[in-house]
PyMOL CGO cylinders between C-alpha atoms (Angstrom):
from pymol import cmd
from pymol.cgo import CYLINDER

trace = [
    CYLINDER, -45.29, -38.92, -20.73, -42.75, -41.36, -19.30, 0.3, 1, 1, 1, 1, 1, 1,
    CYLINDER, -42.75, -41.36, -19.30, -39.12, -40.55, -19.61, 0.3, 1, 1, 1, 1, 1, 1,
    CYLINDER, -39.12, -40.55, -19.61, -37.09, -42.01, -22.38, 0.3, 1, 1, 1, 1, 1, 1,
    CYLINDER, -37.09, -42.01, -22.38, -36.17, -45.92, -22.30, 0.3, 1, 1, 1, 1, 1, 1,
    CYLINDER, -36.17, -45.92, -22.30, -32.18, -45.66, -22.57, 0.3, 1, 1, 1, 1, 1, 1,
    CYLINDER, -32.18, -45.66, -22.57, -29.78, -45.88, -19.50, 0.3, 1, 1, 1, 1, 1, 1,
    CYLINDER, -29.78, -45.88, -19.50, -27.45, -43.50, -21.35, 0.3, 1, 1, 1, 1, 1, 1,
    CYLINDER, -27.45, -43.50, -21.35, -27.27, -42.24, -25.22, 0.3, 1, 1, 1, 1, 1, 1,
    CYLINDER, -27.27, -42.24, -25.22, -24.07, -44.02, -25.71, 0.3, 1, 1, 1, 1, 1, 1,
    CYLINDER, -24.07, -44.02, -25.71, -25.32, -47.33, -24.75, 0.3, 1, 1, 1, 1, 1, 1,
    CYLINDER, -25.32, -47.33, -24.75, -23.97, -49.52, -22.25, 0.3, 1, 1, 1, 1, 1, 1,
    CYLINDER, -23.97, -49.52, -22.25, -22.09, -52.50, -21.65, 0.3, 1, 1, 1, 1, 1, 1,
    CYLINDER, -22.09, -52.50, -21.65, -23.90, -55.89, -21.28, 0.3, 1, 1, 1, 1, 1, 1,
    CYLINDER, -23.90, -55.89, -21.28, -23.52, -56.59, -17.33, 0.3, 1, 1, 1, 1, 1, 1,
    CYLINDER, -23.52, -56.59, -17.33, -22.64, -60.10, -18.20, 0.3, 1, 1, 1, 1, 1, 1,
    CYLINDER, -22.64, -60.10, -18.20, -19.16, -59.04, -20.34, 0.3, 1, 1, 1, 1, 1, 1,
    CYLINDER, -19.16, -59.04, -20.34, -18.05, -56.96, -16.96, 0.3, 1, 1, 1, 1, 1, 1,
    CYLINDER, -18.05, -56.96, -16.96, -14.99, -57.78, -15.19, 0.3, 1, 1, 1, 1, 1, 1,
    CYLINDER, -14.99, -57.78, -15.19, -15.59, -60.31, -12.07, 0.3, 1, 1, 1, 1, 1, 1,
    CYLINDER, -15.59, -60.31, -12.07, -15.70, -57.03, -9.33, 0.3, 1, 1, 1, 1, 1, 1,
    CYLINDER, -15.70, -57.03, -9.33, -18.14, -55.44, -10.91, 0.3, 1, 1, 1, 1, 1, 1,
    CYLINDER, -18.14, -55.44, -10.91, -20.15, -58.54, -11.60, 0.3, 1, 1, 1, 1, 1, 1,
    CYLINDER, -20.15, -58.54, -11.60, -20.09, -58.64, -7.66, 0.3, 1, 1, 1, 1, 1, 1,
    CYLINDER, -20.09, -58.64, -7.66, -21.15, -54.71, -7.35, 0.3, 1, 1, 1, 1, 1, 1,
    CYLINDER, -21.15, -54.71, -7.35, -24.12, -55.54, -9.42, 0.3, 1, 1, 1, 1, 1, 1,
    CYLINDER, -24.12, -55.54, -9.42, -25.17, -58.35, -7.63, 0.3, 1, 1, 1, 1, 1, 1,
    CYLINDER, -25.17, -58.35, -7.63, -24.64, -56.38, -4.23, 0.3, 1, 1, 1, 1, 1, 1,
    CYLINDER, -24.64, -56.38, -4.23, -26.88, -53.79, -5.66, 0.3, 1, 1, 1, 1, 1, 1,
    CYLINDER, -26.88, -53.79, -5.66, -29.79, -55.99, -6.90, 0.3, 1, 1, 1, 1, 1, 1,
    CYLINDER, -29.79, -55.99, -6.90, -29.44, -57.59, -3.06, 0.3, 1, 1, 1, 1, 1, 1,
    CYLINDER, -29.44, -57.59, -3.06, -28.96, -54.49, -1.42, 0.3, 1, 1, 1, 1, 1, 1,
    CYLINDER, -28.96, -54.49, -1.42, -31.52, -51.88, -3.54, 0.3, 1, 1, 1, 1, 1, 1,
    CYLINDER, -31.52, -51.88, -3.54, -33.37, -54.13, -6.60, 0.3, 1, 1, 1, 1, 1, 1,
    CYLINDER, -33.37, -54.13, -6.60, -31.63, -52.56, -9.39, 0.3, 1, 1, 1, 1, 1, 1,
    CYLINDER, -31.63, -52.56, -9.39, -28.48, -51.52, -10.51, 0.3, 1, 1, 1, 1, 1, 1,
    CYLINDER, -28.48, -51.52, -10.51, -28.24, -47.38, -10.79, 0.3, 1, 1, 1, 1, 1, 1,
    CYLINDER, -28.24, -47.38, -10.79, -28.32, -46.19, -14.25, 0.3, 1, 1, 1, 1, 1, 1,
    CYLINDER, -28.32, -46.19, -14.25, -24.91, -43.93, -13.31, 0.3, 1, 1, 1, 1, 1, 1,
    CYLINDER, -24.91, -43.93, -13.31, -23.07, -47.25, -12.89, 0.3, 1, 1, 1, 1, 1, 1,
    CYLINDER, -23.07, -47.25, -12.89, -24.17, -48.90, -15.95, 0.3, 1, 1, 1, 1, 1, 1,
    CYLINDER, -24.17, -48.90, -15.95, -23.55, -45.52, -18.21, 0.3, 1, 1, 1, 1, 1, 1,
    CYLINDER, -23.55, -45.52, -18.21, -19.68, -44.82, -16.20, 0.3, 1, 1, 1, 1, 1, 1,
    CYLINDER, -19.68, -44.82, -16.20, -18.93, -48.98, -17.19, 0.3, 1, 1, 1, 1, 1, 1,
    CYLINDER, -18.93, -48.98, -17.19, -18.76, -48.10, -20.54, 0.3, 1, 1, 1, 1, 1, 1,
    CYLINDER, -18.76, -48.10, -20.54, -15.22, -47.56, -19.07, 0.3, 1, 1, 1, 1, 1, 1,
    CYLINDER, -15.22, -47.56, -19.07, -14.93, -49.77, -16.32, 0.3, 1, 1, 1, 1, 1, 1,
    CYLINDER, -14.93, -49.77, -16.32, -11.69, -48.02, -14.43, 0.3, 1, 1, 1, 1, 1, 1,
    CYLINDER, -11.69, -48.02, -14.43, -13.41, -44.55, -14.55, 0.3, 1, 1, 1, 1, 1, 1,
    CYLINDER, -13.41, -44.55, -14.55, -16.75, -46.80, -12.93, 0.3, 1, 1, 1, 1, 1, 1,
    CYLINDER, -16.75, -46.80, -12.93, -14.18, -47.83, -10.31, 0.3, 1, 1, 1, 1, 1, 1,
    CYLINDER, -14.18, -47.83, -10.31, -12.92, -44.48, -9.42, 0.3, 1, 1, 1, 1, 1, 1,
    CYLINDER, -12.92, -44.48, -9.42, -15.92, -42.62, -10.07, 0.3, 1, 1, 1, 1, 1, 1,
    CYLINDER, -15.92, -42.62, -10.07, -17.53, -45.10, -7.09, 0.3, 1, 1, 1, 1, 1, 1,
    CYLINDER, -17.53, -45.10, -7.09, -14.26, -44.44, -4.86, 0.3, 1, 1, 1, 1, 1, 1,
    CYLINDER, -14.26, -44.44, -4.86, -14.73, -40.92, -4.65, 0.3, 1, 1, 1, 1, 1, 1,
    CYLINDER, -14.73, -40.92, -4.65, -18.75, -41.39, -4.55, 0.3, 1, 1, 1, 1, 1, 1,
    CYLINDER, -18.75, -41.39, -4.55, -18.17, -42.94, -1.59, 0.3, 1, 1, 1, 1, 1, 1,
    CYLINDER, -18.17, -42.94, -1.59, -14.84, -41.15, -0.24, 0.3, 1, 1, 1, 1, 1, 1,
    CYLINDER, -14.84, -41.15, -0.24, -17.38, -37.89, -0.44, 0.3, 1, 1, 1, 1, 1, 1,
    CYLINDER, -17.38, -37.89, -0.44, -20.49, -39.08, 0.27, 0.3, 1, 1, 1, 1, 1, 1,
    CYLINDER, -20.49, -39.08, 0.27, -19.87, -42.23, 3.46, 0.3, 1, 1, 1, 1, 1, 1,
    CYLINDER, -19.87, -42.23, 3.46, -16.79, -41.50, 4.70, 0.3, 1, 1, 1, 1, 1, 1,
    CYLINDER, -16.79, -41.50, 4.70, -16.31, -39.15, 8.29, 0.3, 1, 1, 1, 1, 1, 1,
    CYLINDER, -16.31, -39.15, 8.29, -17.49, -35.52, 7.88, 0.3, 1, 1, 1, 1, 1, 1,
    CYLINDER, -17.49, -35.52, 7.88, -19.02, -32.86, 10.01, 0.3, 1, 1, 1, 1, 1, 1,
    CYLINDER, -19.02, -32.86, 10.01, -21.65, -33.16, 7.54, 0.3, 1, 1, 1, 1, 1, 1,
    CYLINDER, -21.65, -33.16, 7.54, -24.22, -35.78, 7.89, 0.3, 1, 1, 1, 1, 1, 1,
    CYLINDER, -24.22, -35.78, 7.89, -25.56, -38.27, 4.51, 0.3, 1, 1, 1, 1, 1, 1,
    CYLINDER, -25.56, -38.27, 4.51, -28.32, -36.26, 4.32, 0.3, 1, 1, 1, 1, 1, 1,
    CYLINDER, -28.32, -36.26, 4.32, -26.56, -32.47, 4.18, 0.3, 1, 1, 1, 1, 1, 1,
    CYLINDER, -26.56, -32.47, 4.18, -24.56, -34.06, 1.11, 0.3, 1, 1, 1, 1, 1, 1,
    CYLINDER, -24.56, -34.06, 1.11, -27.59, -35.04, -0.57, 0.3, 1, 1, 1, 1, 1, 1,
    CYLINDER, -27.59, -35.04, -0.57, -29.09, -32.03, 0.17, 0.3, 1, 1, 1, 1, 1, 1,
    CYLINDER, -29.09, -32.03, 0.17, -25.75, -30.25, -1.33, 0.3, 1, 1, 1, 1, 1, 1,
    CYLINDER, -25.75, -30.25, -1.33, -26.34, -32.91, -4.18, 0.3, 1, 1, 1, 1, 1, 1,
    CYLINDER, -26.34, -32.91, -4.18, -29.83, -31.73, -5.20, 0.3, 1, 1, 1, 1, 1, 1,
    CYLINDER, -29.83, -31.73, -5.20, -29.27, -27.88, -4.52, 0.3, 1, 1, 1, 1, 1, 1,
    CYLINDER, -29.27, -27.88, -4.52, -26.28, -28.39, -6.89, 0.3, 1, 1, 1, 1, 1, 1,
    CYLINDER, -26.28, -28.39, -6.89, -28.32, -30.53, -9.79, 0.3, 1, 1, 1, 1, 1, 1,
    CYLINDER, -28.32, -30.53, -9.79, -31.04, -28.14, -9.52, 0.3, 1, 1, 1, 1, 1, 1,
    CYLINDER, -31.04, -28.14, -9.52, -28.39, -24.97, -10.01, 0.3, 1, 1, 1, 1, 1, 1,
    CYLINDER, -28.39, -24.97, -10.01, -27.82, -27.05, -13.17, 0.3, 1, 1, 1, 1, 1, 1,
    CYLINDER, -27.82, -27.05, -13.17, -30.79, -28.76, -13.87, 0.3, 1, 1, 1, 1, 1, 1,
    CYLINDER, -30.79, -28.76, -13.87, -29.59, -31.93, -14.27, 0.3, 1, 1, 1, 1, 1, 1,
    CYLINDER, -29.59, -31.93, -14.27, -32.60, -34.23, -14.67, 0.3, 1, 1, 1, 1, 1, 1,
    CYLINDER, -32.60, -34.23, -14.67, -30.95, -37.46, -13.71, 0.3, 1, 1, 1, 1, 1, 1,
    CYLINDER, -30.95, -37.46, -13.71, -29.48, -36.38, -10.70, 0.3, 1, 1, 1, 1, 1, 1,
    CYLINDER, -29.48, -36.38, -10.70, -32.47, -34.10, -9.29, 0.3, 1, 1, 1, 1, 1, 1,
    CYLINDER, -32.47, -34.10, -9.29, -34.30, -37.60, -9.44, 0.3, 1, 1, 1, 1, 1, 1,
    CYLINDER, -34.30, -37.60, -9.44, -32.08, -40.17, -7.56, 0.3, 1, 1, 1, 1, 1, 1,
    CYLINDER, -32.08, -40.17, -7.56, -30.55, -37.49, -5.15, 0.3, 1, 1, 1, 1, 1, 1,
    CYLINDER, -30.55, -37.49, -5.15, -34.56, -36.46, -4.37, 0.3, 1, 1, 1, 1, 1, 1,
    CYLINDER, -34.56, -36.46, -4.37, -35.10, -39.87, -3.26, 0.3, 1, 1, 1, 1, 1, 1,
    CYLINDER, -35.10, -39.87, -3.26, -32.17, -39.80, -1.19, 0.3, 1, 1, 1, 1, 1, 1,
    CYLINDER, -32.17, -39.80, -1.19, -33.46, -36.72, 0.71, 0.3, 1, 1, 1, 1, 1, 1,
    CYLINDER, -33.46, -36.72, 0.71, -36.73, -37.93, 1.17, 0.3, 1, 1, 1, 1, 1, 1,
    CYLINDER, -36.73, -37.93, 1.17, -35.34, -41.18, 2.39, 0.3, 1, 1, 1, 1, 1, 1,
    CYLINDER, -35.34, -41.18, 2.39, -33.08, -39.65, 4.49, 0.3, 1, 1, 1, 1, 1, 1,
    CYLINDER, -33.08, -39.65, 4.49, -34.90, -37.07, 5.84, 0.3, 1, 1, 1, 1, 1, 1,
    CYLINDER, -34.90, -37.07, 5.84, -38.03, -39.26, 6.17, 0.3, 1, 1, 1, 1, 1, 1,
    CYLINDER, -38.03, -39.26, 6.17, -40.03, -35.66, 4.49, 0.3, 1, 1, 1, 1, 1, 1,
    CYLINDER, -40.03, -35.66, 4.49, -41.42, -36.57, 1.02, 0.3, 1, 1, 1, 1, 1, 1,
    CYLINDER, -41.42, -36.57, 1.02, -41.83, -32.54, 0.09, 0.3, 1, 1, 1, 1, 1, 1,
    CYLINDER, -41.83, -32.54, 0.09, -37.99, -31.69, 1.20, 0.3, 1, 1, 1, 1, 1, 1,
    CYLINDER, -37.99, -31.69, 1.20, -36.35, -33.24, -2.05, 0.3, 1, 1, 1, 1, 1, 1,
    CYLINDER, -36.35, -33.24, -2.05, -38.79, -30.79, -4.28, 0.3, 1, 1, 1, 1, 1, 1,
    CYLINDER, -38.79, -30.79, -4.28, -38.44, -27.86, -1.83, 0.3, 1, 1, 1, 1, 1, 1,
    CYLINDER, -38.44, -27.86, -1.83, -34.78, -28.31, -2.79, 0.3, 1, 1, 1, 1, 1, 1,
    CYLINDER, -34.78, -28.31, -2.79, -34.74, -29.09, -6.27, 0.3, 1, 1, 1, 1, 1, 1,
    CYLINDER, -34.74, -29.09, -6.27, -37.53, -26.02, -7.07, 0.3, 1, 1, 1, 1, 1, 1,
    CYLINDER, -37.53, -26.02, -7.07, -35.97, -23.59, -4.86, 0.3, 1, 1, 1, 1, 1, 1,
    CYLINDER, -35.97, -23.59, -4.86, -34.29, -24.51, -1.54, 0.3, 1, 1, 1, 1, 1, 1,
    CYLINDER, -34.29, -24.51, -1.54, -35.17, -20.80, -0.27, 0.3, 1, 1, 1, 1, 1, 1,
    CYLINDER, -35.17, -20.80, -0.27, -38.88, -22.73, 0.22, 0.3, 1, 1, 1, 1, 1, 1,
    CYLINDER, -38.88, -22.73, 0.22, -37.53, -25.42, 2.75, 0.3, 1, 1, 1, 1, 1, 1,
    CYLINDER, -37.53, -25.42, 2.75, -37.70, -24.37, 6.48, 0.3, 1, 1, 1, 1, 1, 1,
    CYLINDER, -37.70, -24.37, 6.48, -33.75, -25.29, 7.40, 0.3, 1, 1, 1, 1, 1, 1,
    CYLINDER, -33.75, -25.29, 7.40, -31.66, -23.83, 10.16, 0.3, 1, 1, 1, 1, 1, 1,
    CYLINDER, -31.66, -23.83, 10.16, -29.66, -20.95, 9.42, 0.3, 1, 1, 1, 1, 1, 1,
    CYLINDER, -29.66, -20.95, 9.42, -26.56, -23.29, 9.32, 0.3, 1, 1, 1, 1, 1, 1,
    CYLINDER, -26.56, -23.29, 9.32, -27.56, -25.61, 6.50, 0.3, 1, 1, 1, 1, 1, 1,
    CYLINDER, -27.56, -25.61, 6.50, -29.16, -22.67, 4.85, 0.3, 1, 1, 1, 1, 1, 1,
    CYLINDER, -29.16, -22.67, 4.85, -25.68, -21.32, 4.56, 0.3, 1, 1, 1, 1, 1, 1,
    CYLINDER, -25.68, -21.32, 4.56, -24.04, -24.43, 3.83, 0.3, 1, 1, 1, 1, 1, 1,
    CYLINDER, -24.04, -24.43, 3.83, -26.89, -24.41, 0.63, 0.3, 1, 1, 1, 1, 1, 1,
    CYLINDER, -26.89, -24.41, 0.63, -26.58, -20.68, 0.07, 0.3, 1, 1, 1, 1, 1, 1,
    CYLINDER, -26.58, -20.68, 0.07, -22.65, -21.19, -0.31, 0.3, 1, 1, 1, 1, 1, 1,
    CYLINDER, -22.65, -21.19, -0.31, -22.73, -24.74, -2.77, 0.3, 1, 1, 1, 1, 1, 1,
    CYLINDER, -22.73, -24.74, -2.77, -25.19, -22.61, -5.09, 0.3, 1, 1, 1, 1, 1, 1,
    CYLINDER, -25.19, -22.61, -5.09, -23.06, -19.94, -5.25, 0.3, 1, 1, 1, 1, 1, 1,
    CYLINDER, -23.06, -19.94, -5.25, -20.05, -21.88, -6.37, 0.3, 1, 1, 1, 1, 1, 1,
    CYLINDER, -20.05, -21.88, -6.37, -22.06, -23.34, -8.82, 0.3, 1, 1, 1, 1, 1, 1,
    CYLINDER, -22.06, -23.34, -8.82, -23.87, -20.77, -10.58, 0.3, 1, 1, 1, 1, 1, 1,
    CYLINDER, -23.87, -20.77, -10.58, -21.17, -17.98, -9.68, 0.3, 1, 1, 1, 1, 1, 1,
    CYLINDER, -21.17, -17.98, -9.68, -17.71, -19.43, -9.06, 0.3, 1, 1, 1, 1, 1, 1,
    CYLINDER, -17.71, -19.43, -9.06, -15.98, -16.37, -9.67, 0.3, 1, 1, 1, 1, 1, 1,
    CYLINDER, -15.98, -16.37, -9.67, -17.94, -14.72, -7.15, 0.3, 1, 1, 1, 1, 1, 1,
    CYLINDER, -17.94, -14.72, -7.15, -16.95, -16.79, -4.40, 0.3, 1, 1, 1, 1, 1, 1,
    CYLINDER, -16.95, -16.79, -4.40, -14.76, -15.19, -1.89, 0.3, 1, 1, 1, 1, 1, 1,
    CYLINDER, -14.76, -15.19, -1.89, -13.33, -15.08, 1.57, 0.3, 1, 1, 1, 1, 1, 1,
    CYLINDER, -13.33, -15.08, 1.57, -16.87, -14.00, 2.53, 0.3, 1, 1, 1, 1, 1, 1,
    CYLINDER, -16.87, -14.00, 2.53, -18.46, -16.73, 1.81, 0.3, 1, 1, 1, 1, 1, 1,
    CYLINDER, -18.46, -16.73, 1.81, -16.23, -18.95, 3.74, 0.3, 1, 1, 1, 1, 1, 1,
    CYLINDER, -16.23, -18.95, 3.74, -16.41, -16.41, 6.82, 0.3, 1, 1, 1, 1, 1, 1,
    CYLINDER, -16.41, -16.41, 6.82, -20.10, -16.97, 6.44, 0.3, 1, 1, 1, 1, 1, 1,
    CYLINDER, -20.10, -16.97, 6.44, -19.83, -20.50, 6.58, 0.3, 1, 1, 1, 1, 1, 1,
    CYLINDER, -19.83, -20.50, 6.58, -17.95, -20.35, 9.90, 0.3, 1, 1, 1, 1, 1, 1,
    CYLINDER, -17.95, -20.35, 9.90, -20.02, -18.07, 11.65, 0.3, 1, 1, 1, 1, 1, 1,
    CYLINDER, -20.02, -18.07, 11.65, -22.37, -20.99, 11.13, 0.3, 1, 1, 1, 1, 1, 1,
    CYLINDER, -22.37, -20.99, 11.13, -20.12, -23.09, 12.88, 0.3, 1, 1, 1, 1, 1, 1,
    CYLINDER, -20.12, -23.09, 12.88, -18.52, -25.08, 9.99, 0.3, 1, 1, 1, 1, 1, 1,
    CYLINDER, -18.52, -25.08, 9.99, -14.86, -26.45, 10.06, 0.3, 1, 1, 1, 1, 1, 1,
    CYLINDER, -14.86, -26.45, 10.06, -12.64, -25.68, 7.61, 0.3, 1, 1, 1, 1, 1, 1,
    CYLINDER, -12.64, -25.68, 7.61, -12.50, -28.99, 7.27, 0.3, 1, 1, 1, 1, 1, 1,
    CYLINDER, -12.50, -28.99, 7.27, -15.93, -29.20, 6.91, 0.3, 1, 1, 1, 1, 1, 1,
    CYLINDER, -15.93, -29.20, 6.91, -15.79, -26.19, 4.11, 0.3, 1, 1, 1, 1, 1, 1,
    CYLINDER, -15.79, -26.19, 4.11, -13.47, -28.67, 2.12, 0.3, 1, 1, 1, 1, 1, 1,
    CYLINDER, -13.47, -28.67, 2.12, -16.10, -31.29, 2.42, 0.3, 1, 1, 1, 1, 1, 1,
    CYLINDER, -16.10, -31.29, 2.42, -18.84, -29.00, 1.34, 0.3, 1, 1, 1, 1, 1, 1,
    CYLINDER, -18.84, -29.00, 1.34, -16.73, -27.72, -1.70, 0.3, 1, 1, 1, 1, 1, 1,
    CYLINDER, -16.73, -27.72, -1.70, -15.73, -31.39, -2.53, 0.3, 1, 1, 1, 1, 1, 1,
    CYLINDER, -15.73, -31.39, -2.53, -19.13, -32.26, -2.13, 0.3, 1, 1, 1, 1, 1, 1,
    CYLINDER, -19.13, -32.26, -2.13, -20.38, -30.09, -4.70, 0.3, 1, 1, 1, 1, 1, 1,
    CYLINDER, -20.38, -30.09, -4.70, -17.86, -30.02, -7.27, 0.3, 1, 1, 1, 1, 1, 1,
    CYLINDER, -17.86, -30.02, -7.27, -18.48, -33.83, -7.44, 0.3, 1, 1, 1, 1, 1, 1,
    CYLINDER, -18.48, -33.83, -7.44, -21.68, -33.42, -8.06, 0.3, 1, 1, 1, 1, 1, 1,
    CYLINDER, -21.68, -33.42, -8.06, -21.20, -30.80, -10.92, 0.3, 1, 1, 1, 1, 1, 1,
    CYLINDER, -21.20, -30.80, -10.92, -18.91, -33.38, -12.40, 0.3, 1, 1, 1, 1, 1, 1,
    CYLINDER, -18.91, -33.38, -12.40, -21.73, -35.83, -12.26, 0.3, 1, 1, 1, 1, 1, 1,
    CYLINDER, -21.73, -35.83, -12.26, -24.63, -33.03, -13.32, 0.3, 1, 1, 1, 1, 1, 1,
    CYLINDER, -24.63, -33.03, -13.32, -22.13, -32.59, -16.83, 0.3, 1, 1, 1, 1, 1, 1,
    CYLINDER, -22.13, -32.59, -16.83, -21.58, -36.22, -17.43, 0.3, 1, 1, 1, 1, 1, 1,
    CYLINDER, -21.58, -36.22, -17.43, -25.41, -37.23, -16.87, 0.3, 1, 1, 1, 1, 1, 1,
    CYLINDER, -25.41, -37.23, -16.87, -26.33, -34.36, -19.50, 0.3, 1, 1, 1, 1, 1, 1,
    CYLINDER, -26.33, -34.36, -19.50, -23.61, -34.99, -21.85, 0.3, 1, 1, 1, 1, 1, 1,
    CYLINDER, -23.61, -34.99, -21.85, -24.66, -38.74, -22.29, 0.3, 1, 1, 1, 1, 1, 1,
    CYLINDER, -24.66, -38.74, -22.29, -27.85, -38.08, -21.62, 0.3, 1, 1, 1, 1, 1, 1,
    CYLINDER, -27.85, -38.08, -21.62, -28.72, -40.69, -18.71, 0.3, 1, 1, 1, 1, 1, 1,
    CYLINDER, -28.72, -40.69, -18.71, -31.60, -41.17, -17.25, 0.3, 1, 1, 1, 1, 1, 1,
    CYLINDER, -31.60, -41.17, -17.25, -32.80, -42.07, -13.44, 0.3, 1, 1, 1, 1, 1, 1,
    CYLINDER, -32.80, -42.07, -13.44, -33.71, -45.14, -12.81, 0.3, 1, 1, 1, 1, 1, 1,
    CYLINDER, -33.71, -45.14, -12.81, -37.61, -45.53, -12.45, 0.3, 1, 1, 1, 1, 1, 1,
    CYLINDER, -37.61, -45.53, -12.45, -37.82, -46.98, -9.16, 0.3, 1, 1, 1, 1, 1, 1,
    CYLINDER, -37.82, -46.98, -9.16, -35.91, -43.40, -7.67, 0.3, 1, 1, 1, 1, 1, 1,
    CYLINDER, -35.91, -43.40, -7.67, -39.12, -41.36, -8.43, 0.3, 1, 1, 1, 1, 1, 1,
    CYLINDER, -39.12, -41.36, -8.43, -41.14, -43.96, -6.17, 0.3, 1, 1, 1, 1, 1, 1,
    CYLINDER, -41.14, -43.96, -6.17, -38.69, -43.93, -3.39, 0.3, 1, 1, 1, 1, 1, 1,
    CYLINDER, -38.69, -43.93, -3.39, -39.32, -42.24, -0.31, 0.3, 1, 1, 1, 1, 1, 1,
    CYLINDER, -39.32, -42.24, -0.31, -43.20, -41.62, -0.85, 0.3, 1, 1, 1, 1, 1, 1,
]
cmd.load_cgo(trace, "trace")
């Protein structure tokens, strides 16, 4: 049974009535990937949130960090799967098996990252984003003592906190307007 046909229940924009920069981000992604993704056509139903929602995408996500692309998608899925947030289990899957160049990692991670065979310090890193996702009151100086045993910053403990409150953000907003991945994520990285 294929998933549903909508980008997002609340519609979207048509591409065509978008201001002139994100005209330009949508060609850029056709050039760049062959499709738009589905999160920026549900967030330009209001185009400044689109614009800051993609600044702190990227702020998070490219910019300098201890932690490499593919711990933050890793931290994306082990996140989405805490909350089982369809959408982003999808396109952040492809992004580990992309990144990773392991088609079985993104599932090990979105079924139950206990499975994958990780070093103890992105274990920890994984251990700690769950954690604060399923148990945020729990989380104490412990867990950030455990963190830097593994040799993390506490820079780099920002950047993993950061990192997954972001992507709870993103897990509520996909569910709440119920978007779906774009098809050509559950092909990528096969």
């Amino acid at each position: 049974m294929p998933q549903p046909d909508h980008i997002s229940a609340l519609g979207v924009p048509d591409p065509a009535a978008l201001d002139d920069d994100l005209q330009a981000i949508w060609t850029k992604c056709v050039e760049k990937l062959g499709f738009v993704p589905n999160v920026y056509s549900a967030y330009s139903l209001r185009p400044q949130r689109l614009r800051n929602f993609m600044a702190m995408y990227n702020e998070i996500m490219l910019a300098p960090s201890g932690l490499s692309k593919l711990e933050r998608e890793m931290i994306a899925v082990v996140v989405s799967s805490a909350n089982r947030c369809y959408y982003c289990l999808v396109a952040h899957g492809a992004a580990v098996r992309m990144l990773s160049g392991d088609p079985e990692l993104g599932e090990m991670l979105a079924f139950n990252y206990r499975l994958a065979q990780l070093p103890a310090r992105q274990l920890a890193m994984l251990h700690f984003v769950h954690k604060l996702t399923v148990a945020l009151h729990e989380v104490a100086e412990a867990d950030r003592a455990a963190l830097r045993a593994h040799g993390f910053s506490s820079a780099d403990i920002f950047d993993i906190a950061e990192t997954a409150a972001f992507f709870n953000l993103s897990n509520r907003m996909a569910a709440a307007t119920d978007m779906m991945p774009n098809r050509e994520y559950h092909r990528a990285g096969r």
